[in-house]
C-alpha positions as CSV (number, residue, x, y, z in Angstrom):
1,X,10.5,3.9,14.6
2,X,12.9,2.8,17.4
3,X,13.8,-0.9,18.0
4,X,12.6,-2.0,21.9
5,X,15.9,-2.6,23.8
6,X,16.6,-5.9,24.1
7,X,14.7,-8.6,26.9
8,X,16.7,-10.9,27.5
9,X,15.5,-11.7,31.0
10,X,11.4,-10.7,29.8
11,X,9.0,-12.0,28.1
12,X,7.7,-9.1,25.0
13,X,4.5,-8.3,25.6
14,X,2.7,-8.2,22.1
15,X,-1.0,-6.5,20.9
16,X,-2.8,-7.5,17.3
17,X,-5.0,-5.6,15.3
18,X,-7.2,-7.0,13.3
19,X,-10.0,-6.5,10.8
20,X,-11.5,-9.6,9.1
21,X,-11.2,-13.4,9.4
22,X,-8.5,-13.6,11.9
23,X,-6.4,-16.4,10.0
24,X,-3.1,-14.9,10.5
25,X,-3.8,-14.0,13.9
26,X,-4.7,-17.7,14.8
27,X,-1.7,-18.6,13.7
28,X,0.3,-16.9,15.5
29,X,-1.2,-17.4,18.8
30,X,-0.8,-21.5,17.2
31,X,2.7,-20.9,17.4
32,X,3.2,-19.4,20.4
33,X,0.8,-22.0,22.4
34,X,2.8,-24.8,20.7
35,X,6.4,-23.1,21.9
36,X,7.2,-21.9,18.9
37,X,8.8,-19.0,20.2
38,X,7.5,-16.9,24.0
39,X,5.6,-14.2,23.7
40,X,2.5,-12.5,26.2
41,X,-0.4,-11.6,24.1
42,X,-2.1,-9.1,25.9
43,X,-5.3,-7.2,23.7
44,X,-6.6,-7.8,20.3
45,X,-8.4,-4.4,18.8
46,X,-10.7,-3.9,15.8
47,X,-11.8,-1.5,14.0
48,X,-15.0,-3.6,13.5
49,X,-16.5,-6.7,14.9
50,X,-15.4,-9.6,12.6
51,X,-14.6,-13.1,13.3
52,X,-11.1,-12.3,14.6
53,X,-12.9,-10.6,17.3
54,X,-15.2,-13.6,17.8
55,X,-11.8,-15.8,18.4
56,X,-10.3,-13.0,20.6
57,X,-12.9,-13.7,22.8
58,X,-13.4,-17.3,23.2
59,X,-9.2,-16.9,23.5
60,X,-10.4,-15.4,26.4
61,X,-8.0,-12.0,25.3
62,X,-8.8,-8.7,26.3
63,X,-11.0,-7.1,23.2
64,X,-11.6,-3.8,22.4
65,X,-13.8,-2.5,19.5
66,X,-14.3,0.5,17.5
67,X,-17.9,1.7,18.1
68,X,-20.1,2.7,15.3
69,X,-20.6,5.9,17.0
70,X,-17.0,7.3,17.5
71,X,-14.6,8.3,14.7
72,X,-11.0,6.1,14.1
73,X,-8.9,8.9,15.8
74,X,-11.1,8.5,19.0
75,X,-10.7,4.8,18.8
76,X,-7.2,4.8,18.5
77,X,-6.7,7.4,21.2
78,X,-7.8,4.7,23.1
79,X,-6.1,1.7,21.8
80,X,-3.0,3.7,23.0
81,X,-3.5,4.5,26.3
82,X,-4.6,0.7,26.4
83,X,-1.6,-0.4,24.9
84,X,0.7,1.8,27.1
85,X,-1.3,1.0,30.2
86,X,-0.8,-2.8,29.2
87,X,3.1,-1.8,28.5
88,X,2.9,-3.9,25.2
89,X,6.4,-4.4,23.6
90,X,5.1,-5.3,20.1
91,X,1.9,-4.2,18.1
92,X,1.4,-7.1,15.4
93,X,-1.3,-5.7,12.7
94,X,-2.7,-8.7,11.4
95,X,-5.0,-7.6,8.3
96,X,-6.0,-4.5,9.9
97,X,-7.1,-2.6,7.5
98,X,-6.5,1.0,9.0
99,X,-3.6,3.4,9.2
100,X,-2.3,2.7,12.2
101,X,-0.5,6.4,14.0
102,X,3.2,5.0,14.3
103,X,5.3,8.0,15.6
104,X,8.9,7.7,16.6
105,X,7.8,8.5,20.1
106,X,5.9,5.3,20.6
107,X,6.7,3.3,23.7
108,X,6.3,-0.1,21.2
109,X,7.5,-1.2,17.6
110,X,4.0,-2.1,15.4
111,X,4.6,-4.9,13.0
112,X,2.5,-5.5,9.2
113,X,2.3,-7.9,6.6
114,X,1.7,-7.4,3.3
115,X,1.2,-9.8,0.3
116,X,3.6,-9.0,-1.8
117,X,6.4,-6.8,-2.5
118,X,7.0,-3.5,-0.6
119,X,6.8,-0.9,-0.9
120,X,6.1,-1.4,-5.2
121,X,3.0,-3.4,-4.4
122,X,1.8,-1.4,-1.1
123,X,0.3,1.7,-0.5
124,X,-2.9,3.5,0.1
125,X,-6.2,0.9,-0.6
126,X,-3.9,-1.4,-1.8
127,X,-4.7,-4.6,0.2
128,X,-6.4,-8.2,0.1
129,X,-7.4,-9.1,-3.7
130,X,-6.6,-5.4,-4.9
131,X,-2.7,-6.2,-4.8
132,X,-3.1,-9.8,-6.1
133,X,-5.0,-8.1,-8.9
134,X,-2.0,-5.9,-9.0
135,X,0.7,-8.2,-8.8
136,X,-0.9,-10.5,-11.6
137,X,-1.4,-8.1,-14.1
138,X,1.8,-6.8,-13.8
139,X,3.6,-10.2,-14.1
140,X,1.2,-10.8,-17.7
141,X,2.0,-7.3,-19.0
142,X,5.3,-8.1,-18.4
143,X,5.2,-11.6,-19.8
144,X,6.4,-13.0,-16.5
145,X,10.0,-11.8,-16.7
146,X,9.6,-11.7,-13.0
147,X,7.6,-15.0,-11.8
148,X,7.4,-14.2,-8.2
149,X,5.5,-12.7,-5.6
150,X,5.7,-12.3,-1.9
151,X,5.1,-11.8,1.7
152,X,6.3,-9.3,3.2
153,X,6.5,-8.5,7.2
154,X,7.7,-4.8,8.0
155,X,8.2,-2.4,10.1
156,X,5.0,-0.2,10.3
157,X,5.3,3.6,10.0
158,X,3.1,6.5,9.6
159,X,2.7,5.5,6.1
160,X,1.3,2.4,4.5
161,X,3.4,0.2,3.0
162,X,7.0,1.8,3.2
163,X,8.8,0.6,6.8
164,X,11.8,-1.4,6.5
165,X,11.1,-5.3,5.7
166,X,12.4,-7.3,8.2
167,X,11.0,-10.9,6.5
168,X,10.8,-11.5,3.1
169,X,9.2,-14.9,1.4
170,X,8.6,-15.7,-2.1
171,X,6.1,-17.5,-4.2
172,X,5.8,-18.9,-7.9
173,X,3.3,-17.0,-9.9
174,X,1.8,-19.5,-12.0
175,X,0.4,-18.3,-15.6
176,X,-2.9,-19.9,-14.7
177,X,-3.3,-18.1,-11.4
178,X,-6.3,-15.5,-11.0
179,X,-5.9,-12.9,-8.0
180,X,-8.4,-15.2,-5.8
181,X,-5.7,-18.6,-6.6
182,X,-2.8,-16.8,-5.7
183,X,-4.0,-15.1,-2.5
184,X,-4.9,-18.8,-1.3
185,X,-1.8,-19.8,-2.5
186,X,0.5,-16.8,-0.4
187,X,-1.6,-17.4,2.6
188,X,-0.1,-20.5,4.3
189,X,3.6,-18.3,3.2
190,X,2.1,-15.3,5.0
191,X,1.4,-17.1,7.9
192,X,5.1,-19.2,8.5
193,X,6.6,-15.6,7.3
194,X,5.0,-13.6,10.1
195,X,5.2,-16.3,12.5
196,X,9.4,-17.0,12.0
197,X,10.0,-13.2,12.1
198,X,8.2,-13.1,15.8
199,X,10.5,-16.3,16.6
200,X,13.3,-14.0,15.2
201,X,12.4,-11.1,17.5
202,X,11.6,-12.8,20.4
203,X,15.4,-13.5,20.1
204,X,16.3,-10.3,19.6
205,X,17.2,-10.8,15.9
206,X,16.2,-8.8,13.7
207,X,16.6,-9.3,9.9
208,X,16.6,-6.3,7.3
209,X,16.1,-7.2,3.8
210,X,15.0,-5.8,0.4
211,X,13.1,-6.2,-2.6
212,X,15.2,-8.3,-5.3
213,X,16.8,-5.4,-8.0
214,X,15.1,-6.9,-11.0
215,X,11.6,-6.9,-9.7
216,X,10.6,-3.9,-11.3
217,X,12.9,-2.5,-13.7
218,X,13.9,1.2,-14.6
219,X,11.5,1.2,-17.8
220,X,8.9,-0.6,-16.6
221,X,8.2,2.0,-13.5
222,X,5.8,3.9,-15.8
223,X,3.7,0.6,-16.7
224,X,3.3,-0.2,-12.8
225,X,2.0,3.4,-12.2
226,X,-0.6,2.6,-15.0
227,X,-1.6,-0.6,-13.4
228,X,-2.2,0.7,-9.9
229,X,-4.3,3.8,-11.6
230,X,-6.5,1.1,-13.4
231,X,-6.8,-0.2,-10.0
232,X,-7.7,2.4,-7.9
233,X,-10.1,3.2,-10.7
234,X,-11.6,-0.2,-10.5
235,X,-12.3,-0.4,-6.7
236,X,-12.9,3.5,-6.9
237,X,-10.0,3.7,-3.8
238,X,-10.1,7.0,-2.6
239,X,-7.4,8.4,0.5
240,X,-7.8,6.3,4.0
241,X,-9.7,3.3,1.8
């Protein structure tokens, strides 16, 4: 995926997508009405109607739905020529819960977040509570040797969970956490993550950054393998999921 050339003189015209609650959503459109940073938000799409789309709307932003009717690849046919049409700078996904086509050929750079570690934590099915579920049984089969988990905002590609991770924040896993504690725990850290890498890029800086080296070590590669297969076996996650 290519960087947009710098805008110095313009404003970058930005698009979410969204599947669920919204939360992160509203709090980047929080930050930019408060002058965080200057951005143009210009269309939210779903892939379902949910209560982001609710708040899209009373926003009074453009909103466009995926119809029960038409397949995803229809849909986001569509989304594109919208998005082009709309000459959006920045695609923000914003717990959307689709793979989203990124080509190198796209006229715009698509943004993600994920809630934890990339790309060790991410990959197909693996979002919401599955990768807190994840992250926690790996830190108790590992008795904690690495206490942390994280946000982690990157750089979408045509694959989930493996751009390169341009903001990087890191929370306490406490020994008394469950998967359901430590997502509302990383939210609030989701949402300042996301919203200081837009205030970043609307500045043209960009920050790369990677995973710390001792957060999953050589012999325990094997044991994280086995975790995400009890996993997938548990929520039954087959390919697109």
């Amino acid at each position: 995926m290519k960087l947009k050339k710098n805008k110095p003189n313009n404003v970058y015209k930005i698009s979410f997508g969204v599947s669920g609650k919204g939360t992160t959503f509203e709090s980047i459109m929080r930050a930019i009405k408060s002058g965080e940073f200057v951005m143009e938000p210009i269309l939210v799409f779903a892939d379902r109607e949910c209560r982001a789309t609710e708040v899209a709307k009373k926003m009074g932003l453009k909103t466009w739905v995926k119809k029960t009717t038409e397949s995803i690849e229809t849909f986001h046919k569509k989304v594109f020529k919208e998005l082009n049409n709309n000459q959006t700078d920045v695609v923000i996904l914003a717990g959307y819960l689709r793979l989203f086509p990124v080509s190198n050929d796209d006229p715009f750079l698509v943004l993600n977040s994920h809630p934890a570690a990339t790309p060790q934590f991410g990959g197909t099915g693996f979002w919401g509570i599955r990768v807190h579920e994840t992250v926690l049984d790996f830190a108790h089969a590992t008795k904690f040797r690495h206490p942390y988990t994280y946000s982690s905002v990157h750089i979408a590609t045509g694959e989930y969970d493996q751009g390169p991770v341009i903001g990087l924040k890191k929370m306490e896993i406490l020994k008394t956490d469950t998967p359901e504690s430590l997502a509302e725990r990383l939210l609030s850290i989701e949402h300042k993550n996301y919203t200081e890498v837009l205030k970043r890029f609307s500045n043209n800086l960009v920050e790369y950054q990677n995973s710390p080296r001792d957060l999953i070590m050589e012999s325990e590669k094997e044991l994280l393998k086995t975790i995400k297969k009890n996993v997938f076996k548990r929520y039954n996650i087959k390919k697109g999921d």
